[in-house]
Phi, psi and omega in degrees: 000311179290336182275334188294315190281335160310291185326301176302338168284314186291300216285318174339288174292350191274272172346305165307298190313279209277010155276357141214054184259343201299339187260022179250012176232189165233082174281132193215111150287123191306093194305153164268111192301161181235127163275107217233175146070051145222162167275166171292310183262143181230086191288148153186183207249164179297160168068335158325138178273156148258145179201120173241146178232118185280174140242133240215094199240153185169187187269133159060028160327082180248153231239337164303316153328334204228159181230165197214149173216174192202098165228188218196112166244108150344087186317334192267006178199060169303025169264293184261140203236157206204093161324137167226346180212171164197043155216146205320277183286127215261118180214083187240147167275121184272129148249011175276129187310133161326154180123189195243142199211118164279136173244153171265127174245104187250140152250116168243149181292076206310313207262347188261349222054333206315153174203164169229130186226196220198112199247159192191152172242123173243143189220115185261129176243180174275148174254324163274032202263014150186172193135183181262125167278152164234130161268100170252170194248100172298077204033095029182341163332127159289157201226115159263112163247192174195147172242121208259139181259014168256237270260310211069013160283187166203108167287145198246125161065062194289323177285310170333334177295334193243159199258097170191145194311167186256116159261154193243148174097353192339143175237305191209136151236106227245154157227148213185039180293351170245039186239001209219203177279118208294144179075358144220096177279340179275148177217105198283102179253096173231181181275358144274345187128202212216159185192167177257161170222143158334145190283312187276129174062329166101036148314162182223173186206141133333337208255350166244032155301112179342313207307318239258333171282334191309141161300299210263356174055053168264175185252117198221173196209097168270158202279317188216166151242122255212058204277179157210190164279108215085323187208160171223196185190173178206192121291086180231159216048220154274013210242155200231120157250143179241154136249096185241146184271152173262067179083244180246034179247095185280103171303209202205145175297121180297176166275112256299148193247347115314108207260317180217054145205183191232158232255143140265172192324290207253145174261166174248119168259149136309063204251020155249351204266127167246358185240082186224111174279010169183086167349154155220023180337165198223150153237182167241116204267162208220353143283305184298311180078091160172160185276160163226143191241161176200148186204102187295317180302003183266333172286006172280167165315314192295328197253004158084009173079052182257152206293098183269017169253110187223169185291136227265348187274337163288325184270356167303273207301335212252351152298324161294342203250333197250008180347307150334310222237327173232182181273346151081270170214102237236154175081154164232016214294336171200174194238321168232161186274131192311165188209128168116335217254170225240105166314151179215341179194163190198132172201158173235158195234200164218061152248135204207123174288335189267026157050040161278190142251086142253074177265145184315141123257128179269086199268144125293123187229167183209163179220088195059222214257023193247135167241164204211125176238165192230113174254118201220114170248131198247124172226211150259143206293314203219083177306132182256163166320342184252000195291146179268028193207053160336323184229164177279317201217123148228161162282073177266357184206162174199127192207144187274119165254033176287324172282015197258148184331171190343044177313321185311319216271339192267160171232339178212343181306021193240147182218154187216128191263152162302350207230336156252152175277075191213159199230173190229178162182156175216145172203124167074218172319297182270184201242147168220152165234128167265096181308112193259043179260348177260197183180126024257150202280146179217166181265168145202134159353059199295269157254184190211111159312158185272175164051048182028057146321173160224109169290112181264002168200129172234143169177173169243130170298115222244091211283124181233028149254325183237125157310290198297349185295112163306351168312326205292332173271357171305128193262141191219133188231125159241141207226167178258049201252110202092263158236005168254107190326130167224144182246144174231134165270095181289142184251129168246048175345347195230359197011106175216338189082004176233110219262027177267353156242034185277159153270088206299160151297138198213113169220142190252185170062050147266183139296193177302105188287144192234348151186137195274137185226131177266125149291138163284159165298000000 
């Protein structure tokens, strides 16, 4: 009881002591600053500045007194949080993955501790979610720009943003989405190696480094990535790897499947066909100088376990032997597939003379200073009544391009439309076309670029969420002039296949553009 009555005493005097100490300071209460001239919501696109300026009112408010942030938590992941400024005005590059963010604005009191803060919703939305990628060679750096069709800007060096290694080499930029990992649909190929990038923004992880597709988790530098149906495959180096899928189950790349001889760059696909139960694609050996065919389904049990890589004039034949059983060999454009001869360009299309899907893959071959093009059709080994390939294989074209103007000088520069049977070719500045309905094959001229351009990369965008977009025939040119890339779109607007008097679509201020991708939505 006397301890209670202490205790109560002691607090007594404590209270006393300090009412009347209060006239031994200059105590000034601290006003709460008012923050104006932002909205509660705050829309923007990804790759975008955000730049907010408060206005920040209050009693004796000096802006030296105070330190200021500007951070950002992910309403779907209120845990991790992500400095963007630290200064009163906010002038940040949004790189933050799409979605909705509370953002935060603290003023804190350098000499009191004291701080106030101000809450806000901010919603990044994308700016690249379709548009033309350009890949370019940055004194030999890969460069990802893109011209965006949500804005009509065209963001420059997309990748520099991301925590991700500097590749050297650039090759290919690909979308391939219904081949890849839901949410990185892209697939980036340089000569350091090859990796995926993300839908939003083109983020990167490790975990989509290629090595990670491998069956043997090599590190490999493919040339193209290549689809068919079910599956896809590549080149990398000389060595040719397949995948194939299980519904939605993405296999994994083999180990080369070429044992003793070495590959050329591009493989042959079927990339119009979409109802095909057992693929056939074709490489090119490049020791032997002869096609090869592969079918993976000939080593199942059902096909009796048979040699599915064979020399393509034995797999001609051995499609004929199974008549029953395939659509077996279409065509006459030539009676055997060559042999002896020096590869020179390999690209695949979705031109079918018989206005099918038996589309055509185009090789170019050479003999010495003599060139050769090869029309070639890859269908299915063993066609069902719904399959969109009656045959496994045709001869569809066969043509001399020796007499067309510097035919000698191109080695890759080559485009072939999906929608005429004409072939393209560029040297230095100009573009030449070749009718291949006609005989004997001759070039003509299209254009000449201005200012002694140089053209580095020709193709046709070939579009695979809509098949059917006629964007696929529009000729895509990217050039050189000086040290600066400029891209032209030809529109073929009369689909006529003759882009000389078209007025191309025209963007500048890239590098040596190295392949044009358009993303789909």
């Amino acid at each position: 009881m006397r301890k209670g009555l202490l205790y109560t005493a002691c607090w007594i005097f404590l209270l006393i002591s300090c009412a009347e100490d209060l006239g031994n300071y200059d105590y000034r209460e601290l006003s709460s600053p008012v923050v104006t001239g932002i909205d509660e919501k705050i829309p923007v696109r990804k790759f975008e500045r955000l730049q907010l300026t408060p206005q920040i009112e209050g009693e004796q408010f000096t802006e030296e007194d105070y330190q200021f942030e500007w951070k950002v938590i992910p309403q779907a992941d209120a845990v991790t949080a992500t400095v963007i400024g630290n200064e009163r005005i906010l002038d940040y590059e949004v790189v933050l993955a799409e979605g909705t963010y509370t953002l935060y604005f603290t003023i804190t009191n350098r000499t009191s501790g004291l701080f106030w803060q101000q809450t806000y919703e901010l919603e990044v939305t994308q700016t690249t979610s379709e548009g033309w990628m350009v890949l370019c060679s940055d004194n030999g750096r890969t460069r990802l720009d893109m011209i965006s069709i949500v804005t009509g800007e065209t963001y420059r060096d997309l990748l520099s943003s991301q925590d991700m290694p500097e590749l050297n080499g650039p090759r290919r930029i690909q979308q391939l989405e219904d081949l890849a990992e839901t949410g990185s649909p892209f697939y980036l190929l340089t000569d350091d190696g090859a990796t995926r990038l993300s839908s939003d923004g083109f983020a990167w992880t490790e975990e989509y480094n290629i090595r990670y597709e491998m069956g043997n988790g090599q590190a490999v530098s493919p040339h193209e990535i290549i689809p068919t149906v079910n599956a896809k495959m590549m080149v990398a180096g000389t060595d040719f790897h397949y995948a194939s899928n299980m519904g939605e189950i993405l296999g994994l790349f083999s180990s080369p499947i070429n044992k003793d001889f070495r590959v050329a760059p591009m493989a042959g696909s079927n990339v119009a066909g979409n109802m095909i139960l057992a693929p056939l694609v074709m490489i090119y050996d490049i020791d032997n100088k002869r096609f090869m065919g592969y079918g993976q389904t000939l080593a199942s049990s059902d096909l009796n376990n048979q040699e599915p890589l064979r020399e393509m004039n034995e797999m001609a034949e051995l499609m004929e032997d199974m008549q029953a059983t395939t659509g077996g060999v279409t065509g006459s454009a030539f009676d055997e597939f060559p042999t002896g001869l020096d590869y020179v360009y390999m690209e695949n299309t979705r031109y079918d003379p018989g206005s099918g899907q038996m589309a055509v893959t185009y090789t170019v071959l050479a003999d010495g200073d003599k060139r050769y093009l090869y029309g070639i059709q890859l269908g299915d080994i063993v066609p069902q009544s719904w399959s969109s390939c009656p045959n496994a294989l045709g001869k569809a074209y066969y043509g001399d391009l020796s007499e067309c103007t510097d035919i000698t000088k191109v080695t890759d520069l080559f485009a072939f439309s999906s929608l005429k049977n004409c072939m393209y070719y560029a040297v230095g500045g100009t573009l030449y076309q070749v009718d291949l309905s006609t005989k004997p094959l001759q070039a003509k001229v299209q254009f000449t670029l201005p200012g002694g351009e140089e053209i580095t990369r020709l193709k046709f965008n070939l579009f695979r969420k809509n098949t059917s977009d006629s964007r696929s025939y529009n000729l895509i040119i990217g050039s050189l002039r000086g040290e600066e890339g400029i891209l032209r779109i030809y529109n073929d607007t009369e689909m006529s296949g003759d882009f000389s008097g078209v007025e191309p679509e025209v963007y500048d201020g890239f590098a040596r553009i190295v392949d044009v991708t358009y993303r789909e939505w």
